[in-house]
C-alpha positions in Angstrom: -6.0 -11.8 26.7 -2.9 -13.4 26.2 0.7 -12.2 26.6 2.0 -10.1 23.6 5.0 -11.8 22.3 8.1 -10.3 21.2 8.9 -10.8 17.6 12.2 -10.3 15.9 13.8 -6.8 16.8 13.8 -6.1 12.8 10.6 -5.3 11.3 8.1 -7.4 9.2 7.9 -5.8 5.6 4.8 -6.1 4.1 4.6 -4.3 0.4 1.8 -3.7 -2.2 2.6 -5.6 -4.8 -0.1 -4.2 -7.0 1.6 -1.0 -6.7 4.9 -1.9 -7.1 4.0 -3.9 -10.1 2.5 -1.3 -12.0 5.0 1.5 -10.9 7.7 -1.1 -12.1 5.7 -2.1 -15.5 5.0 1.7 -16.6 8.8 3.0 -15.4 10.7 0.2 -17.7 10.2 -0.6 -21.6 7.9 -3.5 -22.4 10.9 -3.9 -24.7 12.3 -5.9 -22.1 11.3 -9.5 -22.4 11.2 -12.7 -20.6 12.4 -16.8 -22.4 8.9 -17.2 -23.7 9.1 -13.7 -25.5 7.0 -11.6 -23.3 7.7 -8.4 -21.2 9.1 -9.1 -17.8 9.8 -5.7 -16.9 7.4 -5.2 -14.5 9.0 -8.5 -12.7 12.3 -7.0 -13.2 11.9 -3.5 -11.7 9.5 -5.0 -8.7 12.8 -7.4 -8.1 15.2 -4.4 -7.9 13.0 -2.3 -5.9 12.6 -5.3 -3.4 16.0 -6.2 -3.5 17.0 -2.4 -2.7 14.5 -1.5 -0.3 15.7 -5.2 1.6 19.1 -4.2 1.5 18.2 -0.6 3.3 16.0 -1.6 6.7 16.9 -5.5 6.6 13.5 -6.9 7.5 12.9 -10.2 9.7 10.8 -11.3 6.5 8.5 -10.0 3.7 4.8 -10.3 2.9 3.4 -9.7 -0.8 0.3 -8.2 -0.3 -2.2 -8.6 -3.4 -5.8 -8.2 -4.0 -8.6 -7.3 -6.3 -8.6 -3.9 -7.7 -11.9 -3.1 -5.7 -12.8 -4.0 -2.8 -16.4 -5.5 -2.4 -17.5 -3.5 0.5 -15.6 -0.3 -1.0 -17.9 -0.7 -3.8 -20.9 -1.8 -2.4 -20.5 1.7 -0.5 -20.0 3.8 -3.6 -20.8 2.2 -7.0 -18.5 4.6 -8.7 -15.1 3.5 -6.7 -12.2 2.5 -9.5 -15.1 3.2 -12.0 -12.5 5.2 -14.1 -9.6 3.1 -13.8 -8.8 1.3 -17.0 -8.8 -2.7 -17.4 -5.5 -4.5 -16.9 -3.6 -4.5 -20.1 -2.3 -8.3 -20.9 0.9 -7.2 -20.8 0.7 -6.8 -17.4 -1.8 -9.0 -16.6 0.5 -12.2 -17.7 3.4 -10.8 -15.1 0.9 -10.1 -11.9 0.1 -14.1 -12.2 4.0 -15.1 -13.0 5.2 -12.8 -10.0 3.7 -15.0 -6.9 5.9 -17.8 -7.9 9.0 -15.5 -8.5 8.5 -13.7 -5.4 8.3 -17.5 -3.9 12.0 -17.9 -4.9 13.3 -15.6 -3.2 11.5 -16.3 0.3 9.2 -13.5 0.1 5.6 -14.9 1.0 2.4 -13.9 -1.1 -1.2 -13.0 0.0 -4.8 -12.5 -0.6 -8.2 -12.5 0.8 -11.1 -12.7 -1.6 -13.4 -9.5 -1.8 -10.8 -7.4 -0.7 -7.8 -5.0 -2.0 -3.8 -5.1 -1.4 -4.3 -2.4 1.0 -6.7 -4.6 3.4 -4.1 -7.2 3.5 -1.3 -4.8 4.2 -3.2 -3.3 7.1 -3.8 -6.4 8.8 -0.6 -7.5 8.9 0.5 -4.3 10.7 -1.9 -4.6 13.1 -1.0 -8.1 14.2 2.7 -7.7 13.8 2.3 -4.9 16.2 0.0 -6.3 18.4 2.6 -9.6 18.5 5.4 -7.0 20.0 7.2 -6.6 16.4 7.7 -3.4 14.3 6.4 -2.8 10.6 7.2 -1.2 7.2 4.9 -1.1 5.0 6.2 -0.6 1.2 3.2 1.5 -0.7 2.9 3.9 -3.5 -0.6 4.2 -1.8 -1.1 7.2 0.3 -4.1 5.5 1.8 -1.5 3.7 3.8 -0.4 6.5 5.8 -3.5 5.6 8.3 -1.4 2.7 10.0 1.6 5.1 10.9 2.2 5.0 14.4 4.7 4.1 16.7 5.4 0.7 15.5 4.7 1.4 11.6 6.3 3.2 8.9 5.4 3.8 5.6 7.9 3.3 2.6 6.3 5.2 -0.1 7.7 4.5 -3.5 8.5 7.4 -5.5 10.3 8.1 -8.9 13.7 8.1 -9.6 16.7 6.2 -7.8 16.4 7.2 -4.8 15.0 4.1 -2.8 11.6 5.0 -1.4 10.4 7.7 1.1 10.3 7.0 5.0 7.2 8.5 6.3 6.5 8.4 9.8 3.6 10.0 12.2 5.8 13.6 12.1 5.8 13.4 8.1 2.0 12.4 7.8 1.0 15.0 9.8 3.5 17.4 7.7 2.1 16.7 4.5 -1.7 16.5 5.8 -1.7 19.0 8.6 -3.9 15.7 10.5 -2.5 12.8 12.6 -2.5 9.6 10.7 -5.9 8.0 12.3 -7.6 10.8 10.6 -6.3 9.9 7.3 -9.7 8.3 6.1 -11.6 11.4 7.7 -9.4 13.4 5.5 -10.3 11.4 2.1 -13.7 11.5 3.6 -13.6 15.8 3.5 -11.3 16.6 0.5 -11.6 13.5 -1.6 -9.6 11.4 -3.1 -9.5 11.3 -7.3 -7.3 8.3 -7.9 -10.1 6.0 -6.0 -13.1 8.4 -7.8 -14.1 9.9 -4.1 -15.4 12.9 -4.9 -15.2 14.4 -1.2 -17.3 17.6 0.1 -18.3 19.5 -2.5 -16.4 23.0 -2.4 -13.6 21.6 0.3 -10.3 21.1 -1.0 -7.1 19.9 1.4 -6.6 22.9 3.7 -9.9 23.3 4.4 -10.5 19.6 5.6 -7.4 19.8 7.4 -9.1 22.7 9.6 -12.4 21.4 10.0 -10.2 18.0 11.6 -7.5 19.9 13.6 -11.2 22.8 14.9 -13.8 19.5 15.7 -11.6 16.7 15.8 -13.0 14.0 13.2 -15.4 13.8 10.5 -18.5 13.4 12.7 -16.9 16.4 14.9 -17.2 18.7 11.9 -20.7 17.0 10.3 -22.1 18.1 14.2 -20.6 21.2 14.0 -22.0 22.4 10.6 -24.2 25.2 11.6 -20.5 27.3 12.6 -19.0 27.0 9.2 -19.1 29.4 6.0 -22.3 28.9 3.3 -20.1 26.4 1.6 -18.5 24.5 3.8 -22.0 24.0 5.3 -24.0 22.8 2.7 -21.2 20.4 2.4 -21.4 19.2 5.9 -25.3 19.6 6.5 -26.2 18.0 2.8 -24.1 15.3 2.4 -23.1 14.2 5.5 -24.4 10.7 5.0 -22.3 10.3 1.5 -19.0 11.9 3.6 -20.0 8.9 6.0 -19.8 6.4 2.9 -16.3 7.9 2.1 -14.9 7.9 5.1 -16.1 3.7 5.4 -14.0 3.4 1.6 -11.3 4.9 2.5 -10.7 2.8 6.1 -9.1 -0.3 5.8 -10.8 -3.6 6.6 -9.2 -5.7 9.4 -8.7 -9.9 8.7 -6.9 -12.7 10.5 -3.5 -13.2 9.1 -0.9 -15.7 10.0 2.6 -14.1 10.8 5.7 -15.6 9.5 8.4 -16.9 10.7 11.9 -14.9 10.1 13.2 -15.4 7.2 15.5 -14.6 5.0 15.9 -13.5 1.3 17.6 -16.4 -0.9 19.3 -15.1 -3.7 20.0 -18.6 -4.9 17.0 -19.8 -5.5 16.0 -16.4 -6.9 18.9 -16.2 -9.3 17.8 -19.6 -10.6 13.7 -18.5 -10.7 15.1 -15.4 -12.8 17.2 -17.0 -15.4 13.7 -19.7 -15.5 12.3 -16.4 -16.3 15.0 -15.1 -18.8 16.3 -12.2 -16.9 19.3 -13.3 -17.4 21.4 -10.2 -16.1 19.4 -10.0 -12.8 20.5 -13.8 -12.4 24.1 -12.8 -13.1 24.3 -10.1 -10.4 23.0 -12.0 -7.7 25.2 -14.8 -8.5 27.6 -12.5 -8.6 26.8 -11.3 -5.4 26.8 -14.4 -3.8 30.1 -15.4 -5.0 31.0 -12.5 -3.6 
C-alpha cells in the first residue's frame, strides 16, 4: 500500500449542490431574475451561502457534488425510493444546468458519476481526502451525510435563517441519534426515513431503533436478536428483516474513484464577471467591492 500523503492542513469542502440549490431556490423569490429574464435566485442564494460558509473554515479547495435524483442501485433496491418526490420545476431546472459554469468561475470544481446521487459523490471524496492525510467538510442539508463523521470529517448542515450552517461532529451525531455515525444507515434502516420514502420497521419509531443499536450493536445484531424483543418490535425484526436489509443497502453511500484537487483558491474576479454575465448585478458589485477593498 502506498504512503498516505499529507494534504493541505485546511480541509477539502465538498458540498451538495442539489441541496443547496433547492434550499436557495425555495428560500428567495423567483422574482429575482437573471439578463435573459429568468429567475436566478437559486444561483444567487447558493453563491452567498458558498461565499459565507468559505469565508468561515477557509477550505484548501471546493468540490460541487451533483447527481441524479435517484440513485440506480437505491432504486433497484426499493422501487418506491424518491417515488413521491415531485418533478423538477423548469424554474429550477434551467439554474441546476447554468450553475456548473458559474460555480466554474469562481474556482469551485463540479462533479458527477452517472447512476448515482450527490450524496455518493460527496462520500467519496471524504474517504479519499482522508485516506490522502487531509481533513473534510462536507456542506449538506442531507442528514444521510452524518455517516461520514469521524475524526477527519464534519458535517456543515445547512439550516434556515442567517446563521451560516451547523457544525456537526461525531459528539453531535451521536446527540441527536443516540448512535455513532457508522450506524447512521442501520438507523434509516430501523426507524425509516420519509423524505427518501423508506418506510423502516413497521411500529419502530427513533428511540426505539436507537435501543435496539446501542442493546445488539447493528442492524443484523438486532434482526439475530429478535426472539428477546416486545410482540411488535419482533414481528418487525423476524418479518421483515430481509426488506430492513434493502434499507439499510439505500441508505449506505456507494464508494467511487475520484481525483483530488489541487489547492485552490476562490476567485472573486472571475466570479464577479460570471455574475454580472448572469445579471446579478449586485452580487458582482460586492465582490468587486471587496476586492477593491
Amino acid at each position: 500500500m502506498p504512503p498516505r500523503r499529507r494534504q493541505s492542513r485546511r480541509p477539502l469542502l465538498v458540498v451538495d449542490a442539489p441541496s443547496l440549490l433547492f434550499r436557495a431556490f425555495y428560500a428567495l423569490p423567483r422574482s429575482i431574475k437573471g439578463a435573459e429574464g429568468h429567475p436566478v435566485n437559486a444561483l444567487l442564494g447558493s453563491v452567498n451561502i458558498m461565499l459565507n460558509e468559505i469565508s468561515r473554515h477557509d477550505p484548501r479547495a471546493v468540490v460541487m457534488a451533483f447527481g441524479q435524483d435517484a440513485a440506480d442501485y437505491r432504486v433497484e433496491l426499493f422501487a418506491d425510493y424518491h417515488a413521491d418526490r415531485e418533478p423538477m420545476e423548469d424554474d429550477i431546472g434551467r439554474q441546476f444546468e447554468e450553475a456548473p459554469d458559474l460555480y466554474a468561475a469562481f474556482g469551485w470544481e463540479s462533479f458527477s458519476v452517472p447512476g448515482l446521487e450527490a450524496d455518493d459523490v460527496l462520500g467519496s471524496y471524504a474517504v479519499a481526502e482522508q485516506d490522502a492525510g487531509g481533513s473534510v467538510l462536507i456542506l449538506t442539508g442531507d442528514r444521510d451525510m452524518f455517516q461520514c463523521v469521524g475524526d477527519g470529517c464534519t458535517v456543515l448542515y445547512l439550516r434556515t435563517g442567517g446563521k451560516g450552517a451547523e457544525v456537526v461532529d461525531e459528539a453531535g451525531v451521536r446527540k441527536r441519534y443516540g448512535v455513532p455515525p457508522a450506524l447512521v444507515p442501520d438507523l434509516i434502516a430501523l426507524r425509516g426515513d420519509p423524505s427518501d420514502g423508506i418506510p423502516g420497521g413497521r411500529g419502530i419509531g427513533d428511540k426505539t431503533a436507537a435501543d435496539l443499536l446501542t442493546r445488539h450493536g447493528s442492524l443484523e445484531g438486532a434482526i439475530a436478536g429478535w426472539a428477546g424483543e416486545s410482540p411488535r418490535v419482533r414481528a418487525a425484526l423476524h418479518g421483515q428483516a430481509e426488506e430492513l436489509r434493502d434499507f439499510k443497502e439505500v441508505a449506505t453511500l456507494r464508494q467511487v474513484p475520484v481525483k483530488l484537487p489541487p489547492d485552490r483558491p476562490t476567485d472573486l474576479d472571475a466570479g464577479a464577471a460570471a455574475a454580472r454575465e448572469l445579471g446579478m448585478n449586485r452580487l458582482a458589485e460586492r465582490l468587486e467591492g471587496q476586492l477593491r477593498g
